[in-house]
C-alpha positions as CSV (number, residue, x, y, z in Angstrom):
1,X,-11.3,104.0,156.0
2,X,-13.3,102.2,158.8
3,X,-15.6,104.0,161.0
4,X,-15.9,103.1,164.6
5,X,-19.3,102.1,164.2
6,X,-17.9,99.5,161.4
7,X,-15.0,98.4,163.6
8,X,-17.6,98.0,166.6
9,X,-19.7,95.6,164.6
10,X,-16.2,93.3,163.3
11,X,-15.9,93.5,167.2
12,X,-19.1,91.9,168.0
13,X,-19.1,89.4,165.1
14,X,-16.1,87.9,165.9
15,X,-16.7,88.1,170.2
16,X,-19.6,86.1,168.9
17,X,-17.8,83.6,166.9
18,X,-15.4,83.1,169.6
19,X,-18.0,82.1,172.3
20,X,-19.9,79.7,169.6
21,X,-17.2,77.5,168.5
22,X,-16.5,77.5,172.4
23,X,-20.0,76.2,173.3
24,X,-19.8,73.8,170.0
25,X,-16.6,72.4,170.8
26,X,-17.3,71.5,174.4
27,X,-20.8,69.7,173.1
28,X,-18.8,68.0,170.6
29,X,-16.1,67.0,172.9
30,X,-19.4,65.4,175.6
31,X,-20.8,63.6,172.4
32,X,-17.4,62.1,171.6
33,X,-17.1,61.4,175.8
34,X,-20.8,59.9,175.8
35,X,-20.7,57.6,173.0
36,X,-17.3,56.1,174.1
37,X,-18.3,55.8,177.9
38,X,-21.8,54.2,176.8
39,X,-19.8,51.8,175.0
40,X,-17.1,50.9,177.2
41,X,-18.3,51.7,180.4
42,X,-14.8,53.2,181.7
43,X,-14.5,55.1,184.5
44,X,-12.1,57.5,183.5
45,X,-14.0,58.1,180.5
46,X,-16.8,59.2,182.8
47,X,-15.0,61.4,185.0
48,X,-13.9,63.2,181.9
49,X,-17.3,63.5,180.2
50,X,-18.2,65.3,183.6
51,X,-15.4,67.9,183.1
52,X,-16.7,68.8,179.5
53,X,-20.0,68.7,181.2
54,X,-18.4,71.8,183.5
55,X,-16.7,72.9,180.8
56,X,-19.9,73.4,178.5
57,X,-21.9,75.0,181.3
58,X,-18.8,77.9,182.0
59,X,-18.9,78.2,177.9
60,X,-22.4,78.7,177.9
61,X,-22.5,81.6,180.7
62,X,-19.3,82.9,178.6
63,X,-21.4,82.8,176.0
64,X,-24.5,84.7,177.4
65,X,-22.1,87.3,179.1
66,X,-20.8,88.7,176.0
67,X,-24.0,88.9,174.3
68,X,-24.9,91.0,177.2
69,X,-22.0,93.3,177.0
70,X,-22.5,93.6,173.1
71,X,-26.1,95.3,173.9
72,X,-25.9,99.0,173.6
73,X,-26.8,101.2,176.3
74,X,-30.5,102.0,177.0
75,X,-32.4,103.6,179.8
76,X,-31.1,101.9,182.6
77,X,-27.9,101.3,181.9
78,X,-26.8,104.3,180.4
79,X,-23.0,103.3,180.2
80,X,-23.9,100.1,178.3
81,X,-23.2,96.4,179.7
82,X,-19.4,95.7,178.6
83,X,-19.2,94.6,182.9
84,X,-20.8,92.1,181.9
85,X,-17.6,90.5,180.5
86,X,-15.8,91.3,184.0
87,X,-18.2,89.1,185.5
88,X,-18.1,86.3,183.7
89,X,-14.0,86.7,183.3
90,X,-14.0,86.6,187.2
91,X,-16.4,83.5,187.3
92,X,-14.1,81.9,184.9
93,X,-11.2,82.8,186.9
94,X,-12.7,81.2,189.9
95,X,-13.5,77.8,188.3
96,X,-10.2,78.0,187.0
97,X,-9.0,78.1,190.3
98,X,-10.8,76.1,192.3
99,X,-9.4,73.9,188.9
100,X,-6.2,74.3,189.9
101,X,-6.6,73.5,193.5
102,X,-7.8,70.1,192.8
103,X,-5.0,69.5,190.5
104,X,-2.5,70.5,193.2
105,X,-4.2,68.4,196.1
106,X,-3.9,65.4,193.4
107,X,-1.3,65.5,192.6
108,X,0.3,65.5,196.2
109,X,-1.5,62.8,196.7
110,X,0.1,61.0,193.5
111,X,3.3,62.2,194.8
112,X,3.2,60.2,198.5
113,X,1.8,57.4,196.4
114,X,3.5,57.5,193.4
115,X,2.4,54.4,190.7
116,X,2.4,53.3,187.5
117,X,0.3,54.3,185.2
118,X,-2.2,52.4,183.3
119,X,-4.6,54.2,180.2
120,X,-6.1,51.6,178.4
121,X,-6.2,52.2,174.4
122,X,-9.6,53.6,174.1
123,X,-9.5,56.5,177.1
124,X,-5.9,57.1,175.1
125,X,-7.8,57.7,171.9
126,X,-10.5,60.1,173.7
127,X,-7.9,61.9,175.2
128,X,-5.8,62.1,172.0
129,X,-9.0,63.5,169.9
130,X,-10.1,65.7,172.9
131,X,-6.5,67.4,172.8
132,X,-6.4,67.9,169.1
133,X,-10.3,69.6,168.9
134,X,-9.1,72.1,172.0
135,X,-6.2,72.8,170.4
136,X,-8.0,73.9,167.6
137,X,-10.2,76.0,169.7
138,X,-7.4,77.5,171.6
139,X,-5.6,78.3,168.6
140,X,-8.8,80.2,167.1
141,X,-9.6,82.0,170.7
142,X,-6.4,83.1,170.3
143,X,-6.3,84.7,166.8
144,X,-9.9,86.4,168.0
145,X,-7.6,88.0,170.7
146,X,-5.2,89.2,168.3
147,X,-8.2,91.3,166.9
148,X,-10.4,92.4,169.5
149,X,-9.1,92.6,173.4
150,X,-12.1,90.8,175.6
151,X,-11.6,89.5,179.7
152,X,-14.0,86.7,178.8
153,X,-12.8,85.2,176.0
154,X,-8.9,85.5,177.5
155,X,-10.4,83.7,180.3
156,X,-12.2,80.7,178.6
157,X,-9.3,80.4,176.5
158,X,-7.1,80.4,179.6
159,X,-9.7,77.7,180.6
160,X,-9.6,75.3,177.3
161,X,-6.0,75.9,177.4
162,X,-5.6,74.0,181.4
163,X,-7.1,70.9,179.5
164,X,-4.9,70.7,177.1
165,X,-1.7,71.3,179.1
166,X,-3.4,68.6,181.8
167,X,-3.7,66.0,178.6
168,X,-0.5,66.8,177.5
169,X,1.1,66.4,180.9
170,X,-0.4,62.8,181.4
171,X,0.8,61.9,178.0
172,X,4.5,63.1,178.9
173,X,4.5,61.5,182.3
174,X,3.0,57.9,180.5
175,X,6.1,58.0,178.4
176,X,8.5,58.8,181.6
177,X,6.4,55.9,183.8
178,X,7.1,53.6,181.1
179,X,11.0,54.3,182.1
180,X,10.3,54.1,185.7
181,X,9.7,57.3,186.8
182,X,6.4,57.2,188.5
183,X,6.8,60.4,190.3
184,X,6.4,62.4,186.8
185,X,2.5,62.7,186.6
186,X,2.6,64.3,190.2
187,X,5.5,66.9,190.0
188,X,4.2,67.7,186.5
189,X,1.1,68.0,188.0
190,X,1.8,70.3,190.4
191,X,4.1,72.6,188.2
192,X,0.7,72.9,186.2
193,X,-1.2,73.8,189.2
194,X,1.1,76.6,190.1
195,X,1.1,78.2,186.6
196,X,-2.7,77.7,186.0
197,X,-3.9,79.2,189.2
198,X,-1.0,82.2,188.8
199,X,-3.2,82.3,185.3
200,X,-6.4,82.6,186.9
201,X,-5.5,85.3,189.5
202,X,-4.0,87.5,186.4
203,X,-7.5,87.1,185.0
204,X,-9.5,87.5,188.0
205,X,-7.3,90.8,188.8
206,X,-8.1,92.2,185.1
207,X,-11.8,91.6,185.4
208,X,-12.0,93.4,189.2
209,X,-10.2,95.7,188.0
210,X,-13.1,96.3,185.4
211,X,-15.5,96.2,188.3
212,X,-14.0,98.4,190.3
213,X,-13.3,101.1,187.7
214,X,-9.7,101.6,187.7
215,X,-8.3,104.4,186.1
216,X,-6.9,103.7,182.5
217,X,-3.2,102.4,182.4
218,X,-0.7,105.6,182.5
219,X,-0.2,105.7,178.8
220,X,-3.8,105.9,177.8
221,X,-3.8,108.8,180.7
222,X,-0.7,110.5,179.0
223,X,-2.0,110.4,175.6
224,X,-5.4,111.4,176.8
225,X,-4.0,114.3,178.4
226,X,-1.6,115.4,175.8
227,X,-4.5,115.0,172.7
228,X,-6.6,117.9,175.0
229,X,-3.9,120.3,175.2
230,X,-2.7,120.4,172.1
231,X,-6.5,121.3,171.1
232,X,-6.5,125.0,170.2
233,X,-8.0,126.7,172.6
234,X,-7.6,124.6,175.6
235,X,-5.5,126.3,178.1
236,X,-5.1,123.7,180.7
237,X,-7.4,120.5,182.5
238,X,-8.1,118.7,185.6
239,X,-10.6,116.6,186.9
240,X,-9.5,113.7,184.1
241,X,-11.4,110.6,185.4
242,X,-11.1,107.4,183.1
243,X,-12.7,103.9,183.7
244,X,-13.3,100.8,181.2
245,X,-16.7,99.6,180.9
246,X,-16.0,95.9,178.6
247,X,-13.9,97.8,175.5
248,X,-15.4,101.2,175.9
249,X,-13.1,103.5,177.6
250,X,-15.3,106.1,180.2
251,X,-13.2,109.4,180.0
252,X,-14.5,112.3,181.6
253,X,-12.6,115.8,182.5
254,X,-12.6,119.6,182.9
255,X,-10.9,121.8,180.4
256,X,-9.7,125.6,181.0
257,X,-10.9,128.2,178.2
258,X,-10.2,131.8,178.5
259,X,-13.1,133.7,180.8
260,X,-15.0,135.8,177.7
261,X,-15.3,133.2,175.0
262,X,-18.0,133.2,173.2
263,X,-20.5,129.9,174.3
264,X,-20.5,128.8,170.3
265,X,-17.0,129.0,170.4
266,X,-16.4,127.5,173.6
267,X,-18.8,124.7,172.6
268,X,-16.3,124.0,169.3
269,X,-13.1,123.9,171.4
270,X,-14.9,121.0,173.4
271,X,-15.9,119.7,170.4
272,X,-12.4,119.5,168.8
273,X,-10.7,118.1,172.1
274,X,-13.7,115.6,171.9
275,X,-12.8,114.3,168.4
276,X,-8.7,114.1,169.2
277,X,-9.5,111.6,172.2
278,X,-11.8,109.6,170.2
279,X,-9.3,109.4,167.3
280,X,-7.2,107.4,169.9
281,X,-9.4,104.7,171.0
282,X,-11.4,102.5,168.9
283,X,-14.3,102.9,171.5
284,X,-15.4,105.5,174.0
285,X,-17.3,107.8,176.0
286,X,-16.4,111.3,176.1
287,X,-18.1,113.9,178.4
288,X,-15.9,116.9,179.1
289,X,-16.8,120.3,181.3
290,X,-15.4,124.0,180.5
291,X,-14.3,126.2,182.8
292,X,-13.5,129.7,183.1
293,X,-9.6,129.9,183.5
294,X,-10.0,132.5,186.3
295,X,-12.5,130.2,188.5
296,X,-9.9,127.0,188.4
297,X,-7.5,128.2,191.3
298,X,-10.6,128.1,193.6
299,X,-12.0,124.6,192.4
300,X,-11.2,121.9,194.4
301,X,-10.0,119.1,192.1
302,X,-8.7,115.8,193.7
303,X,-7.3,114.7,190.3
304,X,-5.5,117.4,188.9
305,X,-3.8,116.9,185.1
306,X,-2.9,120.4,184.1
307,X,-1.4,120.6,180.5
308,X,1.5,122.7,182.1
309,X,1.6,119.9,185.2
């Protein structure tokens, strides 16, 4: 059976794997960009190596942020430093963004001056090899978020992935110019825009939410609640506070024992509630507080979640 410390460490290894072959693939893809604008001087070539140039500097924060988050908690951050992957998520959203803007203000530009367009064989090529080496990336990114859950790596995927729908869209709206329609690249262009920056907020709203410590979605809440009553002992509990910190979920709450328990025994009912949360989550912190059943009618609670409520 794994142990959480064991599925912690497959976590990090493969967080870290993910952000590498990010950082590798945008320096391979400026390589590829350098040698071929060196060569053929091409404008568009150039304006390309600049993106990857963007695209290797958001890889590399991406990069740094989760190796932050992966540090464990010391003295002054007690909680550990899984935000960190909120904040680079919600810089990624916002280059993503501002990304999509300049799509969208492009392509209404192409659109009231629709033309033909014209790639010559070599930027074709770049752009051909570019696509293929992100979609290799994206693919990978995405089987790392089949096994782990990170902010930061959904958002640089969700940021290699706007390149290769952009490549693929001037590809498809080459073919449809070659027929006569010159208006493709711009309403393509601007259907892309929409959908990547509706993307981005989705991310940006995940990773504030992160900042911001919302509570834990209902059913985490409900399962939560339901694992600490059905813990012998436990008569009811309120209080129940949950935020996420990266992947580690912050749950915190009161729990109602009978007034002349023994402390040993009280301490093992806490104990036991303690171990059926944890058996729910791959990763958390647990801190829970016993009260006297008698004293609960005149606590004030502002977030009540009585076993009997």
């Amino acid at each position: 059976m794994t142990t959480q410390k064991e599925m912690m460490t497959q976590r990090a290894h493969l967080l870290k794997l993910a952000t590498y072959s990010s950082v590798a693939v945008a320096l391979l893809l400026i390589l590829i960009k350098a040698v071929v604008w060196f060569m053929s001087g091409s404008v568009s070539i150039l304006a390309s190596l600049v993106d990857s140039l963007m695209d290797a500097g958001a890889s590399v924060l991406n990069l740094l942020a989760v190796r932050l988050a992966l540090q464990p908690a010391d003295h002054e951050h007690r909680f550990g430093h899984g935000k960190a992957e909120g904040i680079a998520a919600l810089f990624q959203a916002a280059f993503i963004m501002g990304s999509a803007s300049f799509l969208m203000l492009n392509a209404i530009d192409r659109l009231r001056h629709a033309s033909a367009l014209h790639i010559t064989p070599v930027v074709f090529g770049v752009m051909l090899a570019s696509l293929i080496i992100t979609i290799a990336l994206v693919s990978f990114q995405q089987w790392i978020l089949k096994q782990v859950h990170s902010s930061a790596i959904a958002a640089d995927r969700l940021h290699y992935l706007t390149d290769i729908l952009s490549n693929i869209a001037v590809l498809i709206a080459l073919g449809l110019s070659w027929y006569g329609w010159h208006q493709a690249d711009a309403i393509i262009g601007i259907g892309l825009a929409v959908w990547i920056g509706w993307s981005a907020i989705g991310i940006g709203r995940e990773a504030l939410n992160m900042l911001m410590d919302k509570a834990l979605p209902d059913s985490d809440i409900a399962a939560i609640k339901a694992a600490v009553c059905q813990t012998s002992g436990v008569l009811g509990l309120h209080d129940l506070r949950t935020r996420l910190s990266g992947e580690t979920r912050i749950i915190q709450c009161h729990i109602e024992l009978q007034d002349d328990l023994p402390l040993l025994q009280a301490h093992d009912i806490a104990v036991a509630a303690e171990h059926n949360i944890a058996a729910l989550f791959d990763d958390s912190e647990i801190i829970i507080h016993l009260d006297p059943q008698s004293v609960v009618n005149t606590h004030t609670t502002t977030h009540t979640q009585g076993c009997n409520s």
